[in-house]
Residue frames as qw, qx, qy, qz and C-alpha x, y, z in Angstrom:
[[0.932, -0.051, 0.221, 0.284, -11.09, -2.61, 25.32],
 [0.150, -0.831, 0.453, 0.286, -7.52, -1.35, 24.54],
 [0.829, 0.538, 0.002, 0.152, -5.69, -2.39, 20.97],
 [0.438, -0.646, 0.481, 0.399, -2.32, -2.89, 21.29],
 [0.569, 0.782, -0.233, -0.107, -0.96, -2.03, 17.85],
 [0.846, -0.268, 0.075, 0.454, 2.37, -4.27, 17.35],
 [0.426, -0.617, 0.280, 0.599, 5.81, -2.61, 16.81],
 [0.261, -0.208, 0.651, 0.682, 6.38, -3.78, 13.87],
 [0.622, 0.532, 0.043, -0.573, 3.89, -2.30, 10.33],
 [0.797, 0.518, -0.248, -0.189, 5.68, -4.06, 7.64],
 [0.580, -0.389, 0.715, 0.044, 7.08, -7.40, 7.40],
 [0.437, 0.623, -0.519, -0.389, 8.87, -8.81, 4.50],
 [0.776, -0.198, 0.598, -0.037, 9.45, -12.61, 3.83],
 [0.604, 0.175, 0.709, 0.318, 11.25, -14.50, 1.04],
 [0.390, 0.667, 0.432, -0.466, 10.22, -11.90, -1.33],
 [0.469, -0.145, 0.617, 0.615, 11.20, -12.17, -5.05],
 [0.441, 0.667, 0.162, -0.578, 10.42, -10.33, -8.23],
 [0.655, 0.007, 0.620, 0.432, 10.99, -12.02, -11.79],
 [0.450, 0.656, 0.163, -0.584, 11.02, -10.18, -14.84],
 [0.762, -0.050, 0.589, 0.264, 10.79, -11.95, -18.05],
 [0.348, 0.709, -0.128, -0.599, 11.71, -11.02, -21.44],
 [0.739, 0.345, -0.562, -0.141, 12.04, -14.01, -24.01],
 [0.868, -0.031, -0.465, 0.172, 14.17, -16.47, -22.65],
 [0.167, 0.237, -0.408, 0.866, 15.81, -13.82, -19.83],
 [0.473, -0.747, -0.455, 0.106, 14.62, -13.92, -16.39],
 [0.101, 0.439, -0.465, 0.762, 16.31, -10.78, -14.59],
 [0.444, -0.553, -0.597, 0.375, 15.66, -10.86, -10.47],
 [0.097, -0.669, 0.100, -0.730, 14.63, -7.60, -9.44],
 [0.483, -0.576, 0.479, -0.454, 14.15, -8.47, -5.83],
 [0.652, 0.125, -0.747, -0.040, 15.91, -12.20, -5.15],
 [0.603, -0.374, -0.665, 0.232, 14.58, -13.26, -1.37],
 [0.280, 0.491, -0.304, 0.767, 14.18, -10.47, 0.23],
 [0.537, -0.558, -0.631, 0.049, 13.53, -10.40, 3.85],
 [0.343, 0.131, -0.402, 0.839, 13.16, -7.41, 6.54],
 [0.319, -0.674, -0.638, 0.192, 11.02, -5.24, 8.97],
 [0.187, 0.425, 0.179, 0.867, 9.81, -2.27, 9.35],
 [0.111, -0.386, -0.717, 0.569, 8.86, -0.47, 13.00],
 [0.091, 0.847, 0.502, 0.151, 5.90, 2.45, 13.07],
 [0.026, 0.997, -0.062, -0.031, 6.36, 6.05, 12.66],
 [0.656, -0.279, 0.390, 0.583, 10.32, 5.10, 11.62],
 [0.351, 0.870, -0.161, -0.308, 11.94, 7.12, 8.85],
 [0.815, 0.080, 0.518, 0.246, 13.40, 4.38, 6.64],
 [0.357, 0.659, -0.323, -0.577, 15.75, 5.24, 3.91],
 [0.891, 0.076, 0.446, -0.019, 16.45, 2.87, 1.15],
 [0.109, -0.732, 0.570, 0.358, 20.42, 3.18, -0.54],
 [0.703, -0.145, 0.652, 0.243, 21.50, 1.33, -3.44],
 [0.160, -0.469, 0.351, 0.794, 22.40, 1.60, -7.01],
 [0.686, 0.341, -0.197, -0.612, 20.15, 1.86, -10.24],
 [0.649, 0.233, -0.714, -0.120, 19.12, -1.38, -11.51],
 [0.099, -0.281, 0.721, -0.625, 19.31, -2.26, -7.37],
 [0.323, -0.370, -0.811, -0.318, 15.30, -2.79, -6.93],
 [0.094, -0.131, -0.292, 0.943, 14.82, 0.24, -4.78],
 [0.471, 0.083, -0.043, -0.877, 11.98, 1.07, -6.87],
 [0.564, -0.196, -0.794, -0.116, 10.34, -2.97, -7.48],
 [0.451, -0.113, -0.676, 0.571, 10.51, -3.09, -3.80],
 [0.230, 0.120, 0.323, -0.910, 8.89, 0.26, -3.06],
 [0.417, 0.062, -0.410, -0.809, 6.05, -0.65, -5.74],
 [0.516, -0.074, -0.848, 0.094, 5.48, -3.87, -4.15],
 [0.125, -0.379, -0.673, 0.623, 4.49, -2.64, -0.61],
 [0.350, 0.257, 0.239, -0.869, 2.56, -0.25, -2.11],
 [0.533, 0.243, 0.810, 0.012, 0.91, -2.74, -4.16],
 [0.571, 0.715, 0.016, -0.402, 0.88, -1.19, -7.68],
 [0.549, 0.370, -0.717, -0.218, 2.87, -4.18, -8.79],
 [0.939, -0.317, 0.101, -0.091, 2.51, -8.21, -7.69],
 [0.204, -0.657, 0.721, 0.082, 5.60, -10.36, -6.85],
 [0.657, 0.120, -0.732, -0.132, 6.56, -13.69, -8.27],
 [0.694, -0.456, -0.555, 0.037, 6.24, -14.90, -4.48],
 [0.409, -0.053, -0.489, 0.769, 6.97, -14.52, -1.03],
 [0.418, -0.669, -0.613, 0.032, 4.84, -12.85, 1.57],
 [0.181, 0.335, -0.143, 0.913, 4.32, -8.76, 2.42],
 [0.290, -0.725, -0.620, 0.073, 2.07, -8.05, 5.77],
 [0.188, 0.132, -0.318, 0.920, 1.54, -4.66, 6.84],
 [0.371, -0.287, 0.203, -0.860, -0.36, -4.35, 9.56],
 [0.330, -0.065, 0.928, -0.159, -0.80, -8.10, 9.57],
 [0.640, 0.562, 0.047, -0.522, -2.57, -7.35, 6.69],
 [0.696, -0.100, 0.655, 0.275, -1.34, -9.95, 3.57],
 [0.198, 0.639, -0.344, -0.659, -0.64, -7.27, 0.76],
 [0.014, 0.250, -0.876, -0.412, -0.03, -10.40, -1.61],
 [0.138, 0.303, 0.932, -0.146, -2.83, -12.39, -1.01],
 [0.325, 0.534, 0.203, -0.754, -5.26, -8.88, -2.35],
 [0.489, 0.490, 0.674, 0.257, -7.01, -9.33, -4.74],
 [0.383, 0.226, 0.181, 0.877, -7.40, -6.42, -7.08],
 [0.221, -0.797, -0.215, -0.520, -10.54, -4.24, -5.86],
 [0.566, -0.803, -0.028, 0.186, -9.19, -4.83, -1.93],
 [0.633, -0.191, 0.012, 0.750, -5.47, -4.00, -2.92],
 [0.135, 0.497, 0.138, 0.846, -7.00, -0.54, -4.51],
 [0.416, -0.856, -0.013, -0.306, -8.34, 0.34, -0.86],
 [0.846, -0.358, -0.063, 0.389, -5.40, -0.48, 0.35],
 [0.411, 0.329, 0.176, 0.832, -3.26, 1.61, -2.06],
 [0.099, -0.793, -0.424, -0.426, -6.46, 4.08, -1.11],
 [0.635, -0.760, -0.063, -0.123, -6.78, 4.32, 2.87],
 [0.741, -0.536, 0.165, 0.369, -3.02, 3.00, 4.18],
 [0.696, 0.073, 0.271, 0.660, -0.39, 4.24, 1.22],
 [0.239, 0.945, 0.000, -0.224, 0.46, 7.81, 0.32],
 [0.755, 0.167, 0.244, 0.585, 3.02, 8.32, -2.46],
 [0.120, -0.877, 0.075, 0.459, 5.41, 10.86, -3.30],
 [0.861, 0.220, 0.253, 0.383, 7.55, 10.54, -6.50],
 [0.511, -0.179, 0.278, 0.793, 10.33, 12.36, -8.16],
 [0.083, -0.233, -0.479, -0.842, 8.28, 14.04, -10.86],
 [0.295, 0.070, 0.355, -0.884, 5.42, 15.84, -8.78],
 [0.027, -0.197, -0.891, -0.408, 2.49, 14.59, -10.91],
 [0.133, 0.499, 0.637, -0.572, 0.23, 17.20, -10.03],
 [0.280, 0.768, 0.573, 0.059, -3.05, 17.99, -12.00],
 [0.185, 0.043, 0.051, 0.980, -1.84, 22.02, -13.94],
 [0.232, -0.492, -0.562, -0.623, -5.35, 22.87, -14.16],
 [0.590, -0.663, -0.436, 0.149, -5.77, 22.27, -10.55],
 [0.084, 0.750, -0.448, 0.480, -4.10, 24.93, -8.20],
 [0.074, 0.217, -0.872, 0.432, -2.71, 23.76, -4.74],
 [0.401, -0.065, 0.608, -0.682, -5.79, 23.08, -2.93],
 [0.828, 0.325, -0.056, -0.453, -7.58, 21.52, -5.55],
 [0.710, 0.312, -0.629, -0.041, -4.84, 19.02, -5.98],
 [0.105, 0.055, -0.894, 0.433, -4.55, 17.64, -2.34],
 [0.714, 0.302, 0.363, -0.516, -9.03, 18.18, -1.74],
 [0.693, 0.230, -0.536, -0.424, -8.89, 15.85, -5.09],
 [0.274, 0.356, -0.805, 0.387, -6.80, 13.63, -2.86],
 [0.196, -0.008, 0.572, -0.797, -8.82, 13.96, 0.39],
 [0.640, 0.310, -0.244, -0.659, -12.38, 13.40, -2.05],
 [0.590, 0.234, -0.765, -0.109, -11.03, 10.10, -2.78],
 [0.362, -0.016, -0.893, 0.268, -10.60, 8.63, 0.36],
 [0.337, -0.600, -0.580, -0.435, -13.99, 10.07, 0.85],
 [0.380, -0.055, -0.472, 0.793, -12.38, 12.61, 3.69],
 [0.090, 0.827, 0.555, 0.010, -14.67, 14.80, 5.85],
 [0.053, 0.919, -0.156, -0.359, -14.48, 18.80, 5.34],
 [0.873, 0.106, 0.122, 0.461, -11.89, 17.79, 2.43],
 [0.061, 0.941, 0.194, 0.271, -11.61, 21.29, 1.89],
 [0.274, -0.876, 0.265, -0.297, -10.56, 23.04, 5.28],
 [0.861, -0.258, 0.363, 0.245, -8.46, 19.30, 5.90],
 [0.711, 0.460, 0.180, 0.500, -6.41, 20.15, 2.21],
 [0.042, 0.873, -0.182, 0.451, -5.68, 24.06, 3.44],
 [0.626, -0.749, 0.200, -0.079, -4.88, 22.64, 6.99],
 [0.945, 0.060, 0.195, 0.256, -2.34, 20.24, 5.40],
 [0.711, -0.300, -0.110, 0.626, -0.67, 23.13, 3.72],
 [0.210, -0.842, 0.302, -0.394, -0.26, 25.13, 5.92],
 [0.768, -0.586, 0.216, 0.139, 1.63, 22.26, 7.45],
 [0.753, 0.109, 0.287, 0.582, 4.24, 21.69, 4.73],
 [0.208, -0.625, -0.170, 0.733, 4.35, 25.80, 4.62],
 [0.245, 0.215, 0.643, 0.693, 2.36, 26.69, 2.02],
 [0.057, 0.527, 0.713, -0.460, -0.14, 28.59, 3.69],
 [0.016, 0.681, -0.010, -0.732, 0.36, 31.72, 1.24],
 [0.018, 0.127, -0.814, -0.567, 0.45, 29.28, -2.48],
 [0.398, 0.067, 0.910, -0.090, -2.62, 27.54, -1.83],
 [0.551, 0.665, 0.448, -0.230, -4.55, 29.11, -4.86],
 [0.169, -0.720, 0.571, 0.356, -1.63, 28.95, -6.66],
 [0.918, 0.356, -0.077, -0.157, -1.12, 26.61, -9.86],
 [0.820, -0.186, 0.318, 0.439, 1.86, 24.22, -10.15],
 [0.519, 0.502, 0.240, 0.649, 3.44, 26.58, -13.27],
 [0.059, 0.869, -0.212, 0.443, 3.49, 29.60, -10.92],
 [0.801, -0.556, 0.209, 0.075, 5.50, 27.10, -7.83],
 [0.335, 0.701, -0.616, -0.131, 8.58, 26.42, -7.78],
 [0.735, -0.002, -0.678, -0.023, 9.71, 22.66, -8.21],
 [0.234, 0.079, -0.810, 0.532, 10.67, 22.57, -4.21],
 [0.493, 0.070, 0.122, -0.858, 6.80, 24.42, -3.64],
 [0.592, 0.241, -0.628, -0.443, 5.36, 21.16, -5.79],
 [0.534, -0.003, -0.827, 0.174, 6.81, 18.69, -3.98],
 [0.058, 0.031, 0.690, -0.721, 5.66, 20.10, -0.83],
 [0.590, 0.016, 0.021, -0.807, 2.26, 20.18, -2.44],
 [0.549, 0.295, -0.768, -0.145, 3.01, 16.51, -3.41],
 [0.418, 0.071, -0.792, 0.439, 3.15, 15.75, -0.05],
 [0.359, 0.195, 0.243, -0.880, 0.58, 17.40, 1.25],
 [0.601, 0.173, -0.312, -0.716, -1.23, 15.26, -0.87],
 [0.563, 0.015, -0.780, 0.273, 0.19, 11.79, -0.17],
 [0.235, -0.148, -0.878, 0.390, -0.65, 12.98, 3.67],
 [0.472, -0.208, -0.033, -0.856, -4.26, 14.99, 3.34],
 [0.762, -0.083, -0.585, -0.266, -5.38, 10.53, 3.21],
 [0.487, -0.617, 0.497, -0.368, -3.83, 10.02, 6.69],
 [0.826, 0.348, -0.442, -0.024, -2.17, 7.30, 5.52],
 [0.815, -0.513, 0.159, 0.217, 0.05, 4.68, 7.95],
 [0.635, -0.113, 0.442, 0.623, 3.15, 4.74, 5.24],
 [0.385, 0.852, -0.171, -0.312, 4.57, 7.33, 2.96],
 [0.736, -0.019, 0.407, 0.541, 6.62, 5.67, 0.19],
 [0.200, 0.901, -0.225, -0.312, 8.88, 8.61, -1.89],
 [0.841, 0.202, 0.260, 0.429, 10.69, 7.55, -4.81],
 [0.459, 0.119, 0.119, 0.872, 13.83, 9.68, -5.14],
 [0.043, 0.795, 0.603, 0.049, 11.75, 12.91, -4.22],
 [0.261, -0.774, 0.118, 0.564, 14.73, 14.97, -4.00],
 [0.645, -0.001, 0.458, 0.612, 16.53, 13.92, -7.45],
 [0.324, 0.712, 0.415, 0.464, 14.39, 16.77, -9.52],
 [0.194, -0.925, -0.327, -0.020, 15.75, 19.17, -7.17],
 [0.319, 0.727, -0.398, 0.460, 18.42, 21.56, -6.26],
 [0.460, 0.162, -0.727, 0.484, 20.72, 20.75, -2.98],
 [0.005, -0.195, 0.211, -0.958, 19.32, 23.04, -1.06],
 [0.673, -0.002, -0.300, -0.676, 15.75, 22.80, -1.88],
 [0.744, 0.014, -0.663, -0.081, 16.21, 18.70, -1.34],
 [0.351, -0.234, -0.699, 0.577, 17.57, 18.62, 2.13],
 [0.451, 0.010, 0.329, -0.829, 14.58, 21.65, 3.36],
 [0.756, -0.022, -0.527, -0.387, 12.10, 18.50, 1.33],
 [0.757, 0.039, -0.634, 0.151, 13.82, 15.87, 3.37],
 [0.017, 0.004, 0.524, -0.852, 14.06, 17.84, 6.76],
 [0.508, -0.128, -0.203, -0.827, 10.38, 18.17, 5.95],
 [0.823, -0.124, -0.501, -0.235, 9.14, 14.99, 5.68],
 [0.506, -0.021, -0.758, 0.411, 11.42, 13.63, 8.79],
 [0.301, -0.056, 0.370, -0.877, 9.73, 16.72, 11.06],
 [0.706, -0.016, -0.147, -0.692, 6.21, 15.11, 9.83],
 [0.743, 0.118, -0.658, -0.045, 7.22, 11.67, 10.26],
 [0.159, -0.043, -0.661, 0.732, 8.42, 12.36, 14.06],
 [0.351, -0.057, 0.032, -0.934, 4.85, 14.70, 14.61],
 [0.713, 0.075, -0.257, -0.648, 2.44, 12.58, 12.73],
 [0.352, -0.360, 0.863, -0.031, 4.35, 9.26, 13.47],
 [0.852, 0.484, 0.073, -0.186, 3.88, 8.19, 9.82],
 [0.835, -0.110, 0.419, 0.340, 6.08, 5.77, 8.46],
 [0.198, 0.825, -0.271, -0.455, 8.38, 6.95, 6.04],
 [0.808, 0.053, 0.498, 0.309, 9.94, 4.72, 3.31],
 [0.194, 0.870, -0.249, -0.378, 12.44, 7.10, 0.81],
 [0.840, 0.166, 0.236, 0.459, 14.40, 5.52, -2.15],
 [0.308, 0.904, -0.290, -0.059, 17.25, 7.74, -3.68],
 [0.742, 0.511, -0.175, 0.396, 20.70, 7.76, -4.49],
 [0.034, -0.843, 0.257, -0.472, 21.86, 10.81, -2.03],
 [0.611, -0.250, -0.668, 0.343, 23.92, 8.89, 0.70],
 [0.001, 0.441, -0.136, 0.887, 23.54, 12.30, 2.07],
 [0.594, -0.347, -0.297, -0.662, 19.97, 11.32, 3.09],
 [0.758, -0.175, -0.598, 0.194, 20.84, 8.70, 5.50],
 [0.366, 0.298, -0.533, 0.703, 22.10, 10.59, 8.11],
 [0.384, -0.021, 0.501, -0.775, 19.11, 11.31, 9.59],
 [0.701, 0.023, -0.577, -0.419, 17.49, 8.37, 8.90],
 [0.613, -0.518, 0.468, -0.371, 16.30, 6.27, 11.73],
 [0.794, -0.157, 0.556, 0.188, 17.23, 3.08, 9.66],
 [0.239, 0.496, -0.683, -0.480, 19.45, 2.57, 6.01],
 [0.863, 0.072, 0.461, -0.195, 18.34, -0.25, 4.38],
 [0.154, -0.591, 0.610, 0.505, 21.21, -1.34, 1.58],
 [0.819, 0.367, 0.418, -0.140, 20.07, -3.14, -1.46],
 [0.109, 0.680, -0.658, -0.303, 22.33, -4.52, -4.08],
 [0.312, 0.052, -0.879, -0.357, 21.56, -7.23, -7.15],
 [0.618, -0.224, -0.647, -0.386, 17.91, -7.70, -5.82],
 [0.711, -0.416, -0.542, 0.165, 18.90, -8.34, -2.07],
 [0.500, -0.840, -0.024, -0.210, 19.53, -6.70, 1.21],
 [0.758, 0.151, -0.382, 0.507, 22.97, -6.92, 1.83],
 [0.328, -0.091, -0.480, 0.808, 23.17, -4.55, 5.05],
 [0.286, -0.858, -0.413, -0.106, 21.55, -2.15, 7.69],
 [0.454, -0.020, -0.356, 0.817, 22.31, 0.59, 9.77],
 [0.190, -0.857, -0.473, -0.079, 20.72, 2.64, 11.96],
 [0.458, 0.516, 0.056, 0.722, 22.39, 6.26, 11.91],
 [0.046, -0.561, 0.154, -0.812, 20.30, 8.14, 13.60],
 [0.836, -0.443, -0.273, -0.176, 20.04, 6.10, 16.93]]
């Protein structure tokens, strides 16, 4: 029997975050509604205080919303409960973030095989070298994070986020700790893997730079979606 996978991985509905603080409610995400096709390379534009990052945390489910309704994969992210939303986070979500958060003690391979371990990967090993050697690191990999440089890191970062074969990569600003340069070979990265691997990509930042090769912009501003555009199409 043949599975037809639909177009669309992630569908958004009504979705709202509240945060309270005494008698102050701020909206971090007021109604927000949109879609998201497979293997797409999604940025996400808008200014601090926007909900760029609520929003990312949300699909990856290491925060809940006040309501409204995330499916990916026709899966009901909201509706988890906490032990199935940590295999979720496990098996379908790799993350990248701004500040590497890799293990110093560990060297490269030891910090994507931790990775790989988790999601209880086989050979995690010769699957954590194979990885990178895809994000060109083939010559670091017994390297520690304190002899890399910060643009090395992130590629190890990544390399970690995809050792899990994850369906979605969500990066939060993963260029901002970097130099120009350095950021757009990151971000040239990740779109080459995202086209290859046809893993979803989901990038917050600031850089409107980043958009251009982006296969959709997604504009956020006071909590909501207030435009698209699709650049590279």
């Amino acid at each position: 029997m043949v599975i037809i996978l639909s177009k669309t991985l992630i569908n958004i509905e009504k979705l709202k975050k509240d945060y309270k603080t005494g008698d102050i409610v701020v909206k971090a995400l007021d109604g927000i509604n949109l879609s998201v096709d497979r293997g797409k390379f999604i940025v996400i534009l808008g200014p601090s205080g926007s909900g760029k990052t609520t929003l990312l945390n949300l699909i990856g489910g290491i925060d809940q919303s006040s309501s409204g309704i995330i499916k990916v994969n026709s899966k009901i992210v909201t509706n988890l409960d906490e032990k199935d939303l940590t295999l979720y986070r496990k098996e379908e979500i790799g993350f990248i973030f701004q500040f590497y958060n890799l293990i110093p003690t560990l060297n490269a391979v030891e910090n994507v095989e931790l990775s790989a371990r988790l999601t209880n990967s086989l050979n995690p090993y010769e699957k954590s070298i194979e990885i990178l050697e895809l994000v060109g690191l083939k010559d670091k990999i017994e390297k520690y994070p304190s002899q890399l440089s910060g643009g090395e890191q992130q590629r190890v970062a990544i390399a970690r986020a995809l050792v899990k074969e994850p369906k979605i990569v969500l990066a939060d600003e993963p260029t901002g700790n970097l130099d120009t340069e350095t950021g757009e070979a990151i971000i040239n990265l990740m779109q080459k893997i995202c086209k290859e691997r046809e893993t979803t990509f989901l990038i917050v930042t600031h850089n409107v730079s980043i958009s251009k090769i982006a296969d959709e912009v997604i504009y956020l501003r006071d909590g909501q979606v207030f435009g698209t555009s699709q650049p590279n199409i």
